[in-house]
N, C-alpha and C positions, 0 to 999 in steps of 0.2 A: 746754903753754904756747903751741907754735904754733898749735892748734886755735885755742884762745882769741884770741890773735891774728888768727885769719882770720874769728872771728864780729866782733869789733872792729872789722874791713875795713867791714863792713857796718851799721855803724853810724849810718848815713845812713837806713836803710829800720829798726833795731830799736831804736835811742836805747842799743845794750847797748856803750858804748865801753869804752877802756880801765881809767877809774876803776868804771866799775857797773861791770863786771865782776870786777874785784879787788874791791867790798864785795860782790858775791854767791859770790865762790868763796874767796875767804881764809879766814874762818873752817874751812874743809875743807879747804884745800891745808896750812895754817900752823896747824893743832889741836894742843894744847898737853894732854894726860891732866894733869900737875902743876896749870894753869891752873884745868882742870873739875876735879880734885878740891879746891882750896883754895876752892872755892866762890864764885867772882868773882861779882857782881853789880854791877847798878846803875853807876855812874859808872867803876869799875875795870873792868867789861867793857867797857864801850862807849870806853874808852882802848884797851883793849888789842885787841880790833878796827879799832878806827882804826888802830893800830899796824900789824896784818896786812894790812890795804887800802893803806897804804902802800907796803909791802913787796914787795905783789903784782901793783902798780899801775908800780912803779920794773923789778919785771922783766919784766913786760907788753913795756913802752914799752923795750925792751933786748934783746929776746928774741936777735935775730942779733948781739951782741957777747958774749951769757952762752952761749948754746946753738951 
């Protein structure tokens, strides 16, 4: 999480801040096997990655009060 944090730093020169980072790494950090075997698609996935962008995005922007 700090990593990611410090490419966030640099968000000025790669557009990769705290939010696009959390939708490109949540679904990896926050993978759910139950999830991918109930076979989500369509409008149920794309909730339940929001959900993990969310998630990912709130401990991003936190990182020195959680870690």
């Amino acid at each position: 999480m700090r990593h990611l944090l410090r490419m966030a730093g640099h968000s000025g020169r790669t557009n990769m801040h705290a939010r696009n980072l959390a939708i490109v790494w949540a679904p990896n950090l926050l993978r759910s096997r139950d999830i991918e075997a109930s076979g989500f698609n369509g409008t149920a996935a794309f909730m339940e990655v929001r959900v993990q962008s969310i998630v990912v995005e709130f401990i991003l922007t936190h990182v020195e009060q959680l870690f």
